[in-house]
Each structure stands twice: as structure tokens, then as C-alpha cells.
Gaussian input, Z-matrix of N, CA and C with variables (Angstrom, degrees):
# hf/3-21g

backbone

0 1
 N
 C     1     B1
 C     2     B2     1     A1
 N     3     B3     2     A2     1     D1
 C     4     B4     3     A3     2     D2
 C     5     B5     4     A4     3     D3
 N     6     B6     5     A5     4     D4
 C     7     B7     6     A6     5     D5
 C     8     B8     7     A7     6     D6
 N     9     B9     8     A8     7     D7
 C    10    B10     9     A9     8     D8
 C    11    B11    10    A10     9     D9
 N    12    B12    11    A11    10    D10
 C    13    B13    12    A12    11    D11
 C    14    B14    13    A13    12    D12
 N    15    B15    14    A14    13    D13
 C    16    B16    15    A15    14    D14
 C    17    B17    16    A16    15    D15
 N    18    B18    17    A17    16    D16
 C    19    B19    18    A18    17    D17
 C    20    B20    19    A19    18    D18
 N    21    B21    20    A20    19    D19
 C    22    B22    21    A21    20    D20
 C    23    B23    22    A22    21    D21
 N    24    B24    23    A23    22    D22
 C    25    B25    24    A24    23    D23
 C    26    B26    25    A25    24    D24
 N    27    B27    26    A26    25    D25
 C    28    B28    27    A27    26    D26
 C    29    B29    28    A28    27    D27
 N    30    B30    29    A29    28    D28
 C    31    B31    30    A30    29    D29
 C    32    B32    31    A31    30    D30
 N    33    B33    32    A32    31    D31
 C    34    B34    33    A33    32    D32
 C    35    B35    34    A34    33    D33
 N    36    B36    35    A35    34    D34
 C    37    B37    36    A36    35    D35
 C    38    B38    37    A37    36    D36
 N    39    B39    38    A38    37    D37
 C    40    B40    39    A39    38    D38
 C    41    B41    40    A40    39    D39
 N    42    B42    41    A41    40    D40
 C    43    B43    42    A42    41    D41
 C    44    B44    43    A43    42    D42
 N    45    B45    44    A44    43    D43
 C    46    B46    45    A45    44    D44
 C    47    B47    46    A46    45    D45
 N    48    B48    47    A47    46    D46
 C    49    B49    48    A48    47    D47
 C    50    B50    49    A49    48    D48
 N    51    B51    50    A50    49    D49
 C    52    B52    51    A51    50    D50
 C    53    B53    52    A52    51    D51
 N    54    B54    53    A53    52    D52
 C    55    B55    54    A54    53    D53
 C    56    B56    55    A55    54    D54
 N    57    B57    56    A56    55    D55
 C    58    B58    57    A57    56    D56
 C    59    B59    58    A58    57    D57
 N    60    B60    59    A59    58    D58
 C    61    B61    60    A60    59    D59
 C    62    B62    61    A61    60    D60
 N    63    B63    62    A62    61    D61
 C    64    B64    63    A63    62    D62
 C    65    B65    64    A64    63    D63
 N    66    B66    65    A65    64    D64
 C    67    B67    66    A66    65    D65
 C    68    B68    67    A67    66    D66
 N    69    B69    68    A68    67    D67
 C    70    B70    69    A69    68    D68
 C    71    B71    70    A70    69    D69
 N    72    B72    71    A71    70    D70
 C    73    B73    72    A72    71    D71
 C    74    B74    73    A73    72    D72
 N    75    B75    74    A74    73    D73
 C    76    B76    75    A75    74    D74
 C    77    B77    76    A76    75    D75
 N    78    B78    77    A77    76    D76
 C    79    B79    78    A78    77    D77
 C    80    B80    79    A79    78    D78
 N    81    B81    80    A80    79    D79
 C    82    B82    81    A81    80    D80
 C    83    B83    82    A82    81    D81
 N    84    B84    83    A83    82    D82
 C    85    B85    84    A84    83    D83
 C    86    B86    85    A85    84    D84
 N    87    B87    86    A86    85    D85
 C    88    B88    87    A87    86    D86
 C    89    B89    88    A88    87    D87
 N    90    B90    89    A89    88    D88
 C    91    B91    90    A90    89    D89
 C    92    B92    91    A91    90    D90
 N    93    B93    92    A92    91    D91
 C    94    B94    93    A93    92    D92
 C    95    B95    94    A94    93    D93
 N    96    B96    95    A95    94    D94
 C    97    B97    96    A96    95    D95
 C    98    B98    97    A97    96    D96
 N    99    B99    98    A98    97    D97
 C   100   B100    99    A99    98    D98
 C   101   B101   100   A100    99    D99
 N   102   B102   101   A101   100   D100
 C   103   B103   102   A102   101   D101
 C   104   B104   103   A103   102   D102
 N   105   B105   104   A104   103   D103
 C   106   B106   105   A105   104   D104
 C   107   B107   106   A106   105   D105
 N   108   B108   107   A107   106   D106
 C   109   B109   108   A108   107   D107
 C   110   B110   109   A109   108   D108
 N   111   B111   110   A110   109   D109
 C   112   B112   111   A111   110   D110
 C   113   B113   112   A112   111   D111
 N   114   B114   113   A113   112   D112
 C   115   B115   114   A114   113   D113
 C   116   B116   115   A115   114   D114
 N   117   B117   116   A116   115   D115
 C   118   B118   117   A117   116   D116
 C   119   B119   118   A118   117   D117
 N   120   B120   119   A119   118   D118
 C   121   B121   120   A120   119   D119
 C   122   B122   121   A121   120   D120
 N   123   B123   122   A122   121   D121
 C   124   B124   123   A123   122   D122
 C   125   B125   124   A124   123   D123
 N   126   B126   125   A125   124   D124
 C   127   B127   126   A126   125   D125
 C   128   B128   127   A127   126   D126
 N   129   B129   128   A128   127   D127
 C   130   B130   129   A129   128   D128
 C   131   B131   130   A130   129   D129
 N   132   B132   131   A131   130   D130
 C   133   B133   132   A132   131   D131
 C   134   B134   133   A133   132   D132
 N   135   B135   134   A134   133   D133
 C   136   B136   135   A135   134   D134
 C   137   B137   136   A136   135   D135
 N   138   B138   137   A137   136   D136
 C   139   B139   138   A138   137   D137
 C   140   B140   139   A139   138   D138
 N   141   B141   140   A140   139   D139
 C   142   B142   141   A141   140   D140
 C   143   B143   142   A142   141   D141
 N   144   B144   143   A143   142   D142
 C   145   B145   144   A144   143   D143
 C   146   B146   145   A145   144   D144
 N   147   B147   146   A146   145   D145
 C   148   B148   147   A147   146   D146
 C   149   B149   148   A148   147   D147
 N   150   B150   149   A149   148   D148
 C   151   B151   150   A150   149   D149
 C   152   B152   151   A151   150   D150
 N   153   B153   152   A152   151   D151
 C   154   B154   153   A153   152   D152
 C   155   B155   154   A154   153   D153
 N   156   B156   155   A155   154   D154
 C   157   B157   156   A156   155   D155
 C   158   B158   157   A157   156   D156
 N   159   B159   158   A158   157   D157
 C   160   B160   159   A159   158   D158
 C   161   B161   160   A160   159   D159
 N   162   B162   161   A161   160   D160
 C   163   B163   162   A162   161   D161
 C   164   B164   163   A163   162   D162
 N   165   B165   164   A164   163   D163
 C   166   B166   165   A165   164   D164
 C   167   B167   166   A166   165   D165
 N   168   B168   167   A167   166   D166
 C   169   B169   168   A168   167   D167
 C   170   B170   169   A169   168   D168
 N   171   B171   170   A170   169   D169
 C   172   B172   171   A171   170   D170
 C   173   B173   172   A172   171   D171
 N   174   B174   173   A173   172   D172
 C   175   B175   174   A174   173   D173
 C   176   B176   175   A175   174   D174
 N   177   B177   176   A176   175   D175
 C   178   B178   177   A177   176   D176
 C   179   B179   178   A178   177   D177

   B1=1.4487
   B2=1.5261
   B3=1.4191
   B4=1.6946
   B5=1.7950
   B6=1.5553
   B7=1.1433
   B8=1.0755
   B9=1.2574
   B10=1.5753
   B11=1.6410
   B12=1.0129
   B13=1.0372
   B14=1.9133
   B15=1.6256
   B16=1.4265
   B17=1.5586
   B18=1.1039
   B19=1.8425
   B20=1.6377
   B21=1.7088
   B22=1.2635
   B23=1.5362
   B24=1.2756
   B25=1.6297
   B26=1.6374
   B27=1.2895
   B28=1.8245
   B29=1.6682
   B30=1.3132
   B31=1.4132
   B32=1.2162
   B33=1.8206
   B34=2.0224
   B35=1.7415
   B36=1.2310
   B37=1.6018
   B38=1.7958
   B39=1.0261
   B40=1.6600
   B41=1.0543
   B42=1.6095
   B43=1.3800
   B44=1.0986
   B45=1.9128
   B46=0.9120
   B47=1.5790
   B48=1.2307
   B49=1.4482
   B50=1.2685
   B51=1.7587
   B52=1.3405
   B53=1.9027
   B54=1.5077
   B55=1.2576
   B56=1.3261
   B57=1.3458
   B58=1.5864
   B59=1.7837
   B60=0.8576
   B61=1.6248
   B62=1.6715
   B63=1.5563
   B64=1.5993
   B65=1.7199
   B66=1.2494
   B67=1.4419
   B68=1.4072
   B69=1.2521
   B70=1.2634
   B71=1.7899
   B72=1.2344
   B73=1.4425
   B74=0.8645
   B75=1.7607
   B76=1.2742
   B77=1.3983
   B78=1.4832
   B79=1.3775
   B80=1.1647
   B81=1.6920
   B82=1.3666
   B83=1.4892
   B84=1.9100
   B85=1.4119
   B86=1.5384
   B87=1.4025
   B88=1.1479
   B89=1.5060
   B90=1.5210
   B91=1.9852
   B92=1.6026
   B93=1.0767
   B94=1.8814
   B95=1.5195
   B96=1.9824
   B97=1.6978
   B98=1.4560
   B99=1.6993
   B100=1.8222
   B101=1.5442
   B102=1.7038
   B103=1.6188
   B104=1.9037
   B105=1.7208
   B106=1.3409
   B107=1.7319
   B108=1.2752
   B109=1.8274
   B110=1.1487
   B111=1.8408
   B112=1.0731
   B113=1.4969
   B114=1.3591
   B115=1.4586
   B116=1.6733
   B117=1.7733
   B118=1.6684
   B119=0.8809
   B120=1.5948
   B121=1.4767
   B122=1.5510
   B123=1.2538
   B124=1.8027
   B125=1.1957
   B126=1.5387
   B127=1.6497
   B128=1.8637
   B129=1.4925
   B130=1.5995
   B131=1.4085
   B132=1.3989
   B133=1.2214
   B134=1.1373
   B135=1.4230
   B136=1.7104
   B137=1.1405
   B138=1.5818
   B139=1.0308
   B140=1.2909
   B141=1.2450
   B142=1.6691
   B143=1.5593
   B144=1.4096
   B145=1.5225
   B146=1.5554
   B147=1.0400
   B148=1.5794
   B149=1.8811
   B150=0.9557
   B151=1.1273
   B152=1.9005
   B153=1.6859
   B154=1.6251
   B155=1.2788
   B156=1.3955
   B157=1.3960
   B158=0.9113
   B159=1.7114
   B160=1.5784
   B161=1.8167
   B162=0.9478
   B163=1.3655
   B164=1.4945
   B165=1.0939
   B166=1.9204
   B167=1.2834
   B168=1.5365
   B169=1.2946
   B170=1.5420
   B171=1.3499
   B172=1.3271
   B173=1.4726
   B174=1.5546
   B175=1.3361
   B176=1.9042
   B177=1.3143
   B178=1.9181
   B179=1.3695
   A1=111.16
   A2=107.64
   A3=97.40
   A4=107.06
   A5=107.33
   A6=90.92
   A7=140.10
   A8=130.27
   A9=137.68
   A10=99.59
   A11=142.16
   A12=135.23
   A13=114.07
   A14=117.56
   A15=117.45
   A16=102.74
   A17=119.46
   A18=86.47
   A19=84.26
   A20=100.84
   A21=125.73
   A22=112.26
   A23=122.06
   A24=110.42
   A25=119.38
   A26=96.25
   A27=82.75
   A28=99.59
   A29=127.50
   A30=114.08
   A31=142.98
   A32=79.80
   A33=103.66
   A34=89.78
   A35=126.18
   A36=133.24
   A37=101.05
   A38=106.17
   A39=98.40
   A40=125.61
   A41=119.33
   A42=119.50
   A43=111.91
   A44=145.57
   A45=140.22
   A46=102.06
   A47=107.95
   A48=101.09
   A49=113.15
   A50=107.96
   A51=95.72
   A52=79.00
   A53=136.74
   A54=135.19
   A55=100.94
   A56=145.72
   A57=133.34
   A58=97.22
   A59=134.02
   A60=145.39
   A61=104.46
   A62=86.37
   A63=94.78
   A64=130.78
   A65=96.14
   A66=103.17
   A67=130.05
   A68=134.00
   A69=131.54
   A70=97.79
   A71=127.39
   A72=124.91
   A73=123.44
   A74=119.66
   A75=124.23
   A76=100.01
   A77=100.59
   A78=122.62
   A79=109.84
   A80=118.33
   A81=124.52
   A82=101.45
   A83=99.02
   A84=103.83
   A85=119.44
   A86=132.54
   A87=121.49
   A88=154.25
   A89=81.34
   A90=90.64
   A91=99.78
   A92=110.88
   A93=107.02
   A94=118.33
   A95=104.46
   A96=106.41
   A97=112.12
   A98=90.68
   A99=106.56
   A100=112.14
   A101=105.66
   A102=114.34
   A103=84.44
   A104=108.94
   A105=152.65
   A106=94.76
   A107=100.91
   A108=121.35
   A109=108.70
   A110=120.93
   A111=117.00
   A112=105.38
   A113=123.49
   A114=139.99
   A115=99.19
   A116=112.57
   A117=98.47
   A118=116.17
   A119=132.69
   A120=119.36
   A121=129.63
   A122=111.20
   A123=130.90
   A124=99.21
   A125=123.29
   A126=117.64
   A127=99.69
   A128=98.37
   A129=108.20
   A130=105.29
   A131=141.57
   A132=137.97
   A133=123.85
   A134=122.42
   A135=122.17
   A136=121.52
   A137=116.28
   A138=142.47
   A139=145.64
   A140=97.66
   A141=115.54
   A142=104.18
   A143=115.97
   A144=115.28
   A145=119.69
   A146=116.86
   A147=128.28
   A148=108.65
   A149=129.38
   A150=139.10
   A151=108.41
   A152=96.46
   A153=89.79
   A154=107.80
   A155=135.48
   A156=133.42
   A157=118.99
   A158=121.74
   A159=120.99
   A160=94.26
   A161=133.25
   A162=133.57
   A163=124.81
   A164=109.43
   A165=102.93
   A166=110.66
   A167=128.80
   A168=135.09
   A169=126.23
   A170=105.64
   A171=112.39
   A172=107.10
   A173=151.36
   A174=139.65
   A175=106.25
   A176=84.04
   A177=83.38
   A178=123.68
   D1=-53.35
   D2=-173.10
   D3=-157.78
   D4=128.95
   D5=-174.03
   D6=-98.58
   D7=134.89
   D8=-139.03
   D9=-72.90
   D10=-22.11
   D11=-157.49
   D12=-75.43
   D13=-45.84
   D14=158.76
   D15=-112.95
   D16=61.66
   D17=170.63
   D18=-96.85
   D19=164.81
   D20=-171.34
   D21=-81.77
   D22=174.16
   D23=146.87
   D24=-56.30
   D25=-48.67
   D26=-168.46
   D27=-76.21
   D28=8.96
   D29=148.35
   D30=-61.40
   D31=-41.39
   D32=-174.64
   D33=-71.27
   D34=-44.39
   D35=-176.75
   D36=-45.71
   D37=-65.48
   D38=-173.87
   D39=-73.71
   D40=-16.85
   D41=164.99
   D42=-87.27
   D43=15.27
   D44=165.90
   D45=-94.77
   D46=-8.14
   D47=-160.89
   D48=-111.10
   D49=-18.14
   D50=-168.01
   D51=-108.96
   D52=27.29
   D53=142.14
   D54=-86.44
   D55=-30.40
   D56=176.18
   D57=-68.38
   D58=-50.38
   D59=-177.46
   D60=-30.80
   D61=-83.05
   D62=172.29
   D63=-68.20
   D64=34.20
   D65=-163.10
   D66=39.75
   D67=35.06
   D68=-159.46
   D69=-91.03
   D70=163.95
   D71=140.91
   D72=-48.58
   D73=166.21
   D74=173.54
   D75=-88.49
   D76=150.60
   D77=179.90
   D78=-151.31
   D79=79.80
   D80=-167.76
   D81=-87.71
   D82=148.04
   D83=171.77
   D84=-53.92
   D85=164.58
   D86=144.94
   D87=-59.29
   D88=0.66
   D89=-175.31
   D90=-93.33
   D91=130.72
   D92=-177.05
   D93=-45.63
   D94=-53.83
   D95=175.37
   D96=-37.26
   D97=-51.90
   D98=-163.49
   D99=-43.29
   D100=-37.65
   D101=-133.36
   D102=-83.29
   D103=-45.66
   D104=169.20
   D105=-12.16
   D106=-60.14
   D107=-164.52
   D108=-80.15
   D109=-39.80
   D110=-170.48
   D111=-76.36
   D112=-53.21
   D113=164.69
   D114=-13.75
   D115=-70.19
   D116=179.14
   D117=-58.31
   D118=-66.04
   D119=-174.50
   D120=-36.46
   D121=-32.46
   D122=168.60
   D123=-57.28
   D124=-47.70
   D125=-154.93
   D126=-81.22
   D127=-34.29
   D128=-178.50
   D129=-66.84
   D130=-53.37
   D131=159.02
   D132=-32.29
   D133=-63.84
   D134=157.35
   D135=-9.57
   D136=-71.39
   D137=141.68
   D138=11.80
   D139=-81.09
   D140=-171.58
   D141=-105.33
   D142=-38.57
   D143=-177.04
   D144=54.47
   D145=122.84
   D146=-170.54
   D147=-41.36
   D148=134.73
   D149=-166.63
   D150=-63.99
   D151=-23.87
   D152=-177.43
   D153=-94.48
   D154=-4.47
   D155=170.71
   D156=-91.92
   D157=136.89
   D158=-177.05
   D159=-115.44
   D160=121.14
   D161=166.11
   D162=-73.12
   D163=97.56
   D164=-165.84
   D165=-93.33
   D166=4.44
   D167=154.78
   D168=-169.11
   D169=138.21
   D170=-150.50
   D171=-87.05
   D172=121.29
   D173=-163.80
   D174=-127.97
   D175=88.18
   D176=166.51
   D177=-60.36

């Protein structure tokens, strides 16, 4: 999928987000900044949720 070696922050950001999207877990990089960026984008995904999904019930 993506290679770890330069991705950016706003990389780790969209791959946190479009893993919050698809409901996936978090699976933060190992670099703290990295993990840092991905963490928001995850929390922003949470969040905002893709515009074509409607969630009609929430299951913890």
C-alpha cells in the first residue's frame, strides 16, 4: 500500500482517515510524529465519516 520509508504527515493523516472510513483499527506507524498524524486523521475520520455512508447503528 504505501511506502514507509518517505510518506509525509499528511500521508500518515489520510491513511488514518481513510482507515477510520473503512472502519478498520488503528494501526499506527511506529515513528511517534508519524503515529501523532495518523492518530488525527483517524480521529477526523471518526468524525466526519465519508459522505456516502449513513450509519444506522452504532455497535461497540
Amino acid at each position: 500500500m504505501m511506502n514507509n520509508t518517505k510518506a509525509t504527515h499528511e500521508d500518515w493523516f489520510n491513511v488514518g482517515k481513510s482507515d477510520a472510513y473503512a472502519g478498520k483499527p488503528k494501526t499506527p506507524p511506529e515513528d511517534a510524529e508519524s503515529a501523532s498524524m495518523y492518530d488525527l486523521g483517524y480521529s477526523e475520520g471518526e468524525i466526519t465519516r465519508p459522505p456516502t455512508e449513513t450509519p444506522e447503528t452504532e455497535q461497540e
